[in-house]
C-alpha positions as CSV (number, residue, x, y, z in Angstrom):
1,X,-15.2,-28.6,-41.9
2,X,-15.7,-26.2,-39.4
3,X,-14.5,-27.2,-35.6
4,X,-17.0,-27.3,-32.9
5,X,-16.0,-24.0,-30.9
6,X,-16.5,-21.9,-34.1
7,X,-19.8,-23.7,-34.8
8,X,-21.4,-22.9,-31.0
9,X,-19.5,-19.2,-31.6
10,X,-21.2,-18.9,-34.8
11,X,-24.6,-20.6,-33.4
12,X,-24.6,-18.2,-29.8
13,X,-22.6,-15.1,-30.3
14,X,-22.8,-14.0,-34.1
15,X,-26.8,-14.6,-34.2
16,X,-27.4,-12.5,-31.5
17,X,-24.8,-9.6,-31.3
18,X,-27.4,-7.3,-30.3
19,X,-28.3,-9.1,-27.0
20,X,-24.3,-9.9,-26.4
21,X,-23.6,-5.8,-27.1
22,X,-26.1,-4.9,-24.4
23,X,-25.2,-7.8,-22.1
24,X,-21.2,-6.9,-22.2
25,X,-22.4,-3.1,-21.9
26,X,-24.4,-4.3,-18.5
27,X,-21.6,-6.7,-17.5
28,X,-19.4,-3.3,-17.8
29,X,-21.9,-1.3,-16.1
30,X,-22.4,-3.5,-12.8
31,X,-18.5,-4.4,-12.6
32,X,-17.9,-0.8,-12.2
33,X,-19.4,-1.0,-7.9
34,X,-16.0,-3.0,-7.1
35,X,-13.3,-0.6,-8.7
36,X,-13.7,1.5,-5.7
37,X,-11.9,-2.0,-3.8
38,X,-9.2,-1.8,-6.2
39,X,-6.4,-0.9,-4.2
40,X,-1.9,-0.9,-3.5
41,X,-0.4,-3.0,-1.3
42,X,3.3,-2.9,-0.3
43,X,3.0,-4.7,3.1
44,X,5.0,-7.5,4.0
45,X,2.0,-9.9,3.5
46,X,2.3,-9.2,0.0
47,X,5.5,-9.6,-0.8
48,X,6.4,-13.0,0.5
49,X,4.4,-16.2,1.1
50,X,2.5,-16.7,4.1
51,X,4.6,-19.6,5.7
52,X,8.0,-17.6,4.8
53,X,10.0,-18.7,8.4
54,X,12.0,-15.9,8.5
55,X,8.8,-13.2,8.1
56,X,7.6,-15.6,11.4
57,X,11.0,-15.5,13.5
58,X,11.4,-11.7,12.8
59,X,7.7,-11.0,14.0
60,X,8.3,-13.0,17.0
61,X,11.1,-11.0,17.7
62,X,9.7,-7.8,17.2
63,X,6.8,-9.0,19.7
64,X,9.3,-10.0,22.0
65,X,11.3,-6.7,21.8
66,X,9.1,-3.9,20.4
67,X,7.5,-2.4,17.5
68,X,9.6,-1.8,14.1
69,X,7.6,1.3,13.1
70,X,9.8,4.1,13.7
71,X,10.7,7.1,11.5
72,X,14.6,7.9,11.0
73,X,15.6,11.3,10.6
74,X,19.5,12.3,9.7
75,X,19.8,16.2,10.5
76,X,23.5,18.0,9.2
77,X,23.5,21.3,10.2
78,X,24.7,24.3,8.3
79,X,27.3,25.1,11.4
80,X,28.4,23.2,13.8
81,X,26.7,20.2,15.4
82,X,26.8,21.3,19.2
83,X,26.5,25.1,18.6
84,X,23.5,26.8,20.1
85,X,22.2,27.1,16.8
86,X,21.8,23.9,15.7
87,X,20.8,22.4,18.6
88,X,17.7,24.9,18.8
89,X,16.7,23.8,15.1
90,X,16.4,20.0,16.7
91,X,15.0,21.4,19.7
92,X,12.5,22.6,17.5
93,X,12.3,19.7,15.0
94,X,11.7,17.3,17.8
95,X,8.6,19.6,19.6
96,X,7.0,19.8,15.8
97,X,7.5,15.5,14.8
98,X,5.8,15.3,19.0
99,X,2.4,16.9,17.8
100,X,1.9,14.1,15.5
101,X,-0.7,11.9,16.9
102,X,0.6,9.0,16.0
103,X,4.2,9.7,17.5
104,X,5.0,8.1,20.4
105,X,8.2,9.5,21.5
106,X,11.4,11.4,19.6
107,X,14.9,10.3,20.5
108,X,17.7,12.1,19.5
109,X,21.0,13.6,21.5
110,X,19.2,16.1,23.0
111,X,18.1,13.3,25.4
112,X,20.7,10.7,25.4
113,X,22.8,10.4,28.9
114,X,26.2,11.2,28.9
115,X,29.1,8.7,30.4
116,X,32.1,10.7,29.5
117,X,31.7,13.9,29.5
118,X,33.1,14.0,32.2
119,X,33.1,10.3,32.5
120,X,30.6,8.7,35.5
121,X,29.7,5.4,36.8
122,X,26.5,3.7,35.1
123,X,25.1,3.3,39.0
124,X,25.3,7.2,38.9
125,X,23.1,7.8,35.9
126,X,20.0,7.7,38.1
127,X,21.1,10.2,40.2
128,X,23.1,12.9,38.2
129,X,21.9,11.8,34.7
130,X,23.7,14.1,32.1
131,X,22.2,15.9,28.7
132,X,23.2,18.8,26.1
133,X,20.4,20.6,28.0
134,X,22.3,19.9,31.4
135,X,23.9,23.4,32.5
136,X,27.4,23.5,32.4
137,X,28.3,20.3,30.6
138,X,31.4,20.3,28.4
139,X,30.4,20.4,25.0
140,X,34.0,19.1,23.6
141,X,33.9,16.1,25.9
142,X,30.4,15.4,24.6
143,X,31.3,16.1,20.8
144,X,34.6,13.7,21.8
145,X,32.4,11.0,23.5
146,X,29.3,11.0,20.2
147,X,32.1,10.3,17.9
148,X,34.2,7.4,19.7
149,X,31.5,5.9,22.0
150,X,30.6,2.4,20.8
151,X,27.0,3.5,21.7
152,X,26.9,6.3,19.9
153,X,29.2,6.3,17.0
154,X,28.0,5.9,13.3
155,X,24.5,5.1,15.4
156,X,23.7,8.6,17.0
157,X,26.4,10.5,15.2
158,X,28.6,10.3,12.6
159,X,32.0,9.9,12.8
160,X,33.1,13.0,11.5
161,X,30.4,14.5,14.2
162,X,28.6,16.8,11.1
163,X,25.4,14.2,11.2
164,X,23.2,13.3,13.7
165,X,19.8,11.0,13.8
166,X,16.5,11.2,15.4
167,X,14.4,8.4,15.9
168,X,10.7,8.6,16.2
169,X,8.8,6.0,17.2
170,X,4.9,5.1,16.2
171,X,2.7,4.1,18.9
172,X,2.3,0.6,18.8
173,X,-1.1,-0.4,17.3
174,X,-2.8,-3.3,19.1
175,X,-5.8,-3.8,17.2
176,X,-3.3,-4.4,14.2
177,X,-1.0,-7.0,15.9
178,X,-4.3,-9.1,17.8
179,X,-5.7,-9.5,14.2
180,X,-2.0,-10.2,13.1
181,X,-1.3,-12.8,16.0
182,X,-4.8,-14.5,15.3
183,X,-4.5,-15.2,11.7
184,X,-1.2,-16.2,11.8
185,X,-2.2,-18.7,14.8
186,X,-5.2,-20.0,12.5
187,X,-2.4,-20.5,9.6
188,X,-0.2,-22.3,11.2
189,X,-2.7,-24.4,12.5
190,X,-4.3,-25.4,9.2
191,X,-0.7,-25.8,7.8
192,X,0.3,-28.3,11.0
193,X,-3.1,-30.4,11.2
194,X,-4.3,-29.5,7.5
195,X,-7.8,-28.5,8.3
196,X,-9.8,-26.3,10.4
197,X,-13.0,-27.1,11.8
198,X,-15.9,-24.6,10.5
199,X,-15.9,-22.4,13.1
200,X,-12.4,-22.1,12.9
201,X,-12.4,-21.3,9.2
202,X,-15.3,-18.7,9.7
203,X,-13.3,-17.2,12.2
204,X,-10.1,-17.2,9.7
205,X,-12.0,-15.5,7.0
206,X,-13.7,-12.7,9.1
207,X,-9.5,-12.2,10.6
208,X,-8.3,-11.7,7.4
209,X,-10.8,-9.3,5.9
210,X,-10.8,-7.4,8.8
211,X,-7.0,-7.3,8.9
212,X,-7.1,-6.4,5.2
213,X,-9.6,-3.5,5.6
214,X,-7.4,-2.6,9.1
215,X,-4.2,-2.4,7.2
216,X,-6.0,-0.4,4.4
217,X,-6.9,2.3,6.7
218,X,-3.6,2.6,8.3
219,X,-2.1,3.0,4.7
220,X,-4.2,5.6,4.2
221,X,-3.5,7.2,7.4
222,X,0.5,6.5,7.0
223,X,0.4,8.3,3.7
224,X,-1.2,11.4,4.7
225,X,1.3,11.2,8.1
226,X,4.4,11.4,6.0
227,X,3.1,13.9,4.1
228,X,3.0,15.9,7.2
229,X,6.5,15.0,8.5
230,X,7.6,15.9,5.4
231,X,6.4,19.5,5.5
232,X,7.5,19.7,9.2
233,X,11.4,18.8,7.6
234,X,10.9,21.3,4.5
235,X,10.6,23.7,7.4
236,X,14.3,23.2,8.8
237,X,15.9,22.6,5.8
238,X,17.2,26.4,5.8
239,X,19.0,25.0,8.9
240,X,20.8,22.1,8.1
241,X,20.4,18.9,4.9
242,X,17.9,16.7,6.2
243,X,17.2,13.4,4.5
244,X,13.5,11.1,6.0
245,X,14.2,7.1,6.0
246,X,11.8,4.3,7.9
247,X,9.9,1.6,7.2
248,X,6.4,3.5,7.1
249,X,8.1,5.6,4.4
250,X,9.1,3.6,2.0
251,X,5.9,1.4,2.6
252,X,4.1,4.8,1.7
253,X,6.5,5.6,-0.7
254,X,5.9,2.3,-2.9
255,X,2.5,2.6,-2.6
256,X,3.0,6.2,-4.5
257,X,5.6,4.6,-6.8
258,X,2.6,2.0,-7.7
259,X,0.2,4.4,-8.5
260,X,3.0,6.5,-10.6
261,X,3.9,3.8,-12.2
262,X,-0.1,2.8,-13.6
263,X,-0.6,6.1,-15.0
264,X,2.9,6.6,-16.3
265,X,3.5,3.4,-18.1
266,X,-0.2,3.1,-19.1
267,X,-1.0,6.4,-20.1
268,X,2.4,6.0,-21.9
269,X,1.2,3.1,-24.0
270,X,-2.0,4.6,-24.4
271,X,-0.8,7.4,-26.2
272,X,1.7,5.3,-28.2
273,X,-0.5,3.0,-29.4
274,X,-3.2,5.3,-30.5
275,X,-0.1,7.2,-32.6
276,X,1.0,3.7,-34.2
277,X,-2.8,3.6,-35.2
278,X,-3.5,6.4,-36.3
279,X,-0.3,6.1,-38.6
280,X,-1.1,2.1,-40.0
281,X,-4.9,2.7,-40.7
282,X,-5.8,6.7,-41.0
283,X,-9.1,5.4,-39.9
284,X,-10.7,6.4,-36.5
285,X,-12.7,3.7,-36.6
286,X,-9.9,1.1,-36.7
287,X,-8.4,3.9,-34.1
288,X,-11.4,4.0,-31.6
289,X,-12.0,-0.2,-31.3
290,X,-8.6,-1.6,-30.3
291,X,-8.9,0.8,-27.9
292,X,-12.0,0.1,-26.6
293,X,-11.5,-3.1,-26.0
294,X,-7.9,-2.4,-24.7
295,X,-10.2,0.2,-22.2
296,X,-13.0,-2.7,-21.6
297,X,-10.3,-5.9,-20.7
298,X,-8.6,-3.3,-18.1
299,X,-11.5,-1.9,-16.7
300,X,-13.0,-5.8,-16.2
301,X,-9.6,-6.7,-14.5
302,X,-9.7,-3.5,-11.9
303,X,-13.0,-4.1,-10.8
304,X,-12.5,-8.0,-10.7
305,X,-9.5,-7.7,-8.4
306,X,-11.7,-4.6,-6.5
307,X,-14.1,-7.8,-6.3
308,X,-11.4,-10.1,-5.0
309,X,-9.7,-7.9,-2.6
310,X,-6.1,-8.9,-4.4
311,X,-4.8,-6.1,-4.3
312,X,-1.9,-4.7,-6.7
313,X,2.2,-4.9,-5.6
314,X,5.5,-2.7,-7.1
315,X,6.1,-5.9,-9.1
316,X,2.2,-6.4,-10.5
317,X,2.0,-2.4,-11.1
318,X,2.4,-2.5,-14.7
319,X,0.1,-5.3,-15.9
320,X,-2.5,-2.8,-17.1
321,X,0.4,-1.5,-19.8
322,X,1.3,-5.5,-20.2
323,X,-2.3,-6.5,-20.8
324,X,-3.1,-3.3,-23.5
325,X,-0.6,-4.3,-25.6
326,X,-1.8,-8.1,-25.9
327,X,-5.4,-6.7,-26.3
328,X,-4.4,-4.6,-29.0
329,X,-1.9,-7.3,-30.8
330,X,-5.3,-9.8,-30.8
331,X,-7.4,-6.8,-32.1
332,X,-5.7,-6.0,-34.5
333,X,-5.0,-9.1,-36.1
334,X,-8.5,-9.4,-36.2
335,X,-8.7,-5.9,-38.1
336,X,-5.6,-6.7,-40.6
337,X,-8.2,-9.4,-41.6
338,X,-11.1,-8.6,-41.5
339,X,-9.6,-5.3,-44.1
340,X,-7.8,-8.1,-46.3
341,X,-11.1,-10.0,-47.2
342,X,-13.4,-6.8,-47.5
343,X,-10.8,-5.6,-50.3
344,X,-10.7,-9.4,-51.7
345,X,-14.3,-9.5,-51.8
346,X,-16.1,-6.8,-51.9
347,X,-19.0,-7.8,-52.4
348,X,-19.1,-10.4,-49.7
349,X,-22.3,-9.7,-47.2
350,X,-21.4,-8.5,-43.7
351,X,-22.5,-11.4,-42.0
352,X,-19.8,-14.0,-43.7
353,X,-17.1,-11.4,-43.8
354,X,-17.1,-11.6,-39.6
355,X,-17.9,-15.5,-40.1
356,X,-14.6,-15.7,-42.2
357,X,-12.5,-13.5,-40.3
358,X,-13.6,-15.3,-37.4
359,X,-12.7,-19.1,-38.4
360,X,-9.6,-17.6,-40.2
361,X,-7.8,-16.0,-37.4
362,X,-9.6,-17.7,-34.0
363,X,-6.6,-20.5,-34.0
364,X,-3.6,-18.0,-35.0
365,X,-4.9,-15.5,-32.4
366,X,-5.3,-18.5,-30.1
367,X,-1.8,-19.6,-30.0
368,X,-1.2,-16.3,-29.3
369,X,-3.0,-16.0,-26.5
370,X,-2.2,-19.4,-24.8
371,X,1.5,-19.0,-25.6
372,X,1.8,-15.8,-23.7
373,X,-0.5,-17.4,-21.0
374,X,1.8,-20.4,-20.4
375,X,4.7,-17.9,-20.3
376,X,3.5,-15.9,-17.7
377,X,1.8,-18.9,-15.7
378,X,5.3,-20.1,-15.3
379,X,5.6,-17.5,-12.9
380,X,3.6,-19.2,-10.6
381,X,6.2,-21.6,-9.4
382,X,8.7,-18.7,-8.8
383,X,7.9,-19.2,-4.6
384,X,8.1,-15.3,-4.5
385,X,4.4,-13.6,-3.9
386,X,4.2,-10.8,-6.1
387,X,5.5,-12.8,-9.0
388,X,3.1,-15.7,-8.3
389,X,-0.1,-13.1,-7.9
390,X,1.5,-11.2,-11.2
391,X,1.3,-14.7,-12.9
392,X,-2.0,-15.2,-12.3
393,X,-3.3,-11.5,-12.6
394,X,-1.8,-11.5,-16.3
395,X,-3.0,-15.1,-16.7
396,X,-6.6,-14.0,-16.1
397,X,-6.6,-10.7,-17.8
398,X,-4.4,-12.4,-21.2
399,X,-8.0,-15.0,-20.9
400,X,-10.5,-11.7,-20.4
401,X,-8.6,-9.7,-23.3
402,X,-9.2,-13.1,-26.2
403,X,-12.6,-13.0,-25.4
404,X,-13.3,-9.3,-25.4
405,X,-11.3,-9.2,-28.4
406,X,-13.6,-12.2,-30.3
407,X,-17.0,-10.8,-29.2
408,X,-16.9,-7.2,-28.9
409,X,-14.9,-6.3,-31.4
410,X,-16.9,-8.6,-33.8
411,X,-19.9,-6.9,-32.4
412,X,-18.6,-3.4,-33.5
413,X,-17.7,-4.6,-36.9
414,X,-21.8,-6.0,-37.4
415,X,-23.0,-3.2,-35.7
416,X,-20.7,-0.4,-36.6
417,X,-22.7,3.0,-36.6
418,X,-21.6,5.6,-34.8
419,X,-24.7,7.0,-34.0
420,X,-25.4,3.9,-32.2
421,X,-21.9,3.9,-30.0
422,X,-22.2,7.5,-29.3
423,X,-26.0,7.0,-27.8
424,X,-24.4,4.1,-26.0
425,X,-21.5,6.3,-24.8
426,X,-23.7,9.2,-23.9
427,X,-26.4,6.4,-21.8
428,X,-23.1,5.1,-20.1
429,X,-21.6,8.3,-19.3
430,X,-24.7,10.4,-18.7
431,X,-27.5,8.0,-18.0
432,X,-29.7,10.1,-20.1
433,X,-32.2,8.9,-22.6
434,X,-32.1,5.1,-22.2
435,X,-35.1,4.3,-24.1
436,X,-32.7,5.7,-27.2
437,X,-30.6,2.9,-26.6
438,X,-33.2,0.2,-26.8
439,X,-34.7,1.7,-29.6
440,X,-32.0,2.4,-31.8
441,X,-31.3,-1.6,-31.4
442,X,-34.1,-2.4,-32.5
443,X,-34.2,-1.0,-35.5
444,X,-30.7,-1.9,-36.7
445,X,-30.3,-2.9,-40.0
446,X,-29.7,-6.5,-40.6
447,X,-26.6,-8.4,-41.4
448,X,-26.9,-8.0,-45.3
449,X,-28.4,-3.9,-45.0
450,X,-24.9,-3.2,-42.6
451,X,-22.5,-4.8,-45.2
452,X,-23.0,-0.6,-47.3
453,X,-21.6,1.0,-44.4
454,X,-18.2,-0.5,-44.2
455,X,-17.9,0.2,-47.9
């Protein structure tokens, strides 16, 4: 006796594969306006939870005392620290990292005062303030007071006096912090009471997206910044080993990591998967539709968290890899199958073989699914952000990946003529010829006139 599900599957899905083809194609089609949202994230917001206490007492400082965007530049010169040499490479590193437009000021020991060199009184600094540049000073008294001052040493310059630092600091952005400052207050008010009136929860929502798009923009800007300080450094490097460190570089740097990582690992998996295929089945058709629907689950889950906003952490990076390999496990279990009872029974119409491969393997390939699900919805309880949203991101695209598996690959296996997927392909791609599409479905043979072409 066949269960319920299977009956409504049979009843709604295998009648019509036609209308389901074109509807997932559609589906497909339409999803596609939201990948351009997909995007990386490696802010703090998306790496801990929004009520984290120390994420609030460190903001609180840093609005108390400054902003923590700042670049940190360690500069070891080929010669000597103090010689005229050097100093005129960080004379001109400093001018160059100035011209950014987002750089507020450069700090390094070209403009720090000097106490001891010879040593003064602190009440004197504001009359006869002393520098590198001041004529005259005494170079070894500076050298001796960068390396034993407790203001300067392993801060300034190392304490072998070959290294030396400069800091340069972003301009503080205020729209960023006001849109910080409110949502936060609108938080903690929600958490404290528990509700929000409506205007208050309008007002939250509009914060937040704007803060979201806000952030998104300076990510992009950051990105294309570094890139620039870099090329500034590559130009000094003849001088003296320069290493780039900050906040706003590795924020940009993860972000790049993130986006390596996606095409590496996926295109990695890709191309292993398609050579394990190829070697099982020699078939391109058993080849082409794991893939497919491998292709299908992970472009649903781009444009879905495009759609969504949730945008995609170091930690999440590598569900696309995760989720190809669980599509093509389900899919091919499916194929194994569906190959064992067309060599059983070979004479067995189309229409039953999908029907038996169907109730044979929808509660093995079930358990699959929901065991991996429950494994990776344990994450959720982890308390650490990007393991809770990589829990639910694999939860949701494990779900996507059965049912794309159950209905399209089902579909292909009915409707299995590659004149029919390349018009779809070239419709899809091309947007040429559309009637062809709608035509060529209507005259597909029927269930018992397909069974001939998978023999």
């Amino acid at each position: 006796m066949k269960s319920v599900p299977l009956n409504l599957y049979n009843q709604l899905v295998l009648a019509y594969p036609k209308v389901w083809l074109v509807f997932i194609a559609l589906a497909i089609g339409v999803s596609g306006i939201y990948v351009k949202n997909f995007r990386l994230d490696a802010s703090a917001d998306s790496l801990i939870l929004e009520n984290d206490q120390d994420l609030r007492y460190y903001r609180t400082i840093g609005k108390a005392y400054g902003t923590d965007d700042f670049l940190i530049i360690t500069y070891t010169p080929v010669g000597e620290l103090l010689s005229e040499d050097s100093l005129d490479g960080l004379r001109g590193l400093k001018k160059d990292l100035s011209k950014l437009e987002r750089i507020e000021s450069v700090v390094s020991i070209l403009d720090v005062p000097l106490l001891d060199s010879p040593r003064i009184k602190i009440s004197e600094l504001e009359s006869n303030k002393r520098t590198l540049d001041t004529p005259g000073l005494d170079k070894k008294l500076a050298q001796k007071e960068f390396t034993s001052s407790p203001i300067y040493k392993k801060l300034l310059v190392s304490p072998d006096g070959k290294t030396t630092s400069l800091l340069a600091v972003y301009k503080r952005d205020e729209k960023y912090y006001s849109l910080m400052e409110v949502r936060d207050e609108l938080r903690e008010k929600k958490r404290s009471q528990g509700y929000l009136v409506s205007e208050e929860k309008i007002k939250l929502h509009e914060t937040s997206l704007e803060y979201k798009n806000h952030l998104a923009h300076i990510q992009d800007i950051q990105k294309e910044e570094i890139e620039r300080v870099r090329s500034i450094l590559n130009k000094y490097r003849n001088k003296a080993k320069i290493f780039l460190g900050g906040l706003p570089m590795i924020t940009s740097d993860m972000v790049g990591l993130i986006e390596s990582d996606l095409y590496v690992f996926g295109v990695g998996v890709f191309g292993l998967m398609i050579a394990s295929m190829w070697f099982f089945f020699r078939k391109i058709r058993w080849v082409v539709l794991p893939l497919l629907c491998c292709v299908f689950s992970a472009w649903i889950m781009l444009c879905f968290l495009g759609w969504l906003d949730w945008r995609i952490t170091v930690i999440s990076s590598n569900f696309i890899s995760i989720l190809t390999i669980v599509t093509i496990a389900l899919t091919i279990h499916l194929i194994v199958r569906y190959g064992e009872l067309h060599a059983e029974n070979p004479n067995m119409g189309q229409a039953e073989l999908v029907a038996t491969t169907t109730r044979l393997m929808f509660q093995p390939c079930f358990y699959t699914a929901i065991t991996t699900i429950v494994a990776f919805a344990s994450l959720m309880v982890s308390g650490i952000r990007p393991v809770i949203d990589f829990g639910w991101i694999m939860t949701i695209g494990i779900t996507c990946a059965f049912v794309i598996s159950f209905i399209f690959s089902l579909f292909i296996f009915v409707l299995f003529l590659f004149g029919l997927v390349f018009s779809f392909f070239r419709v899809f791609f091309f947007g040429k010829e559309f009637f062809f599409l709608f035509f060529f479905l209507k005259n597909t043979h029927t269930f018992q006139e397909q069974s001939k072409l998978f023999t």
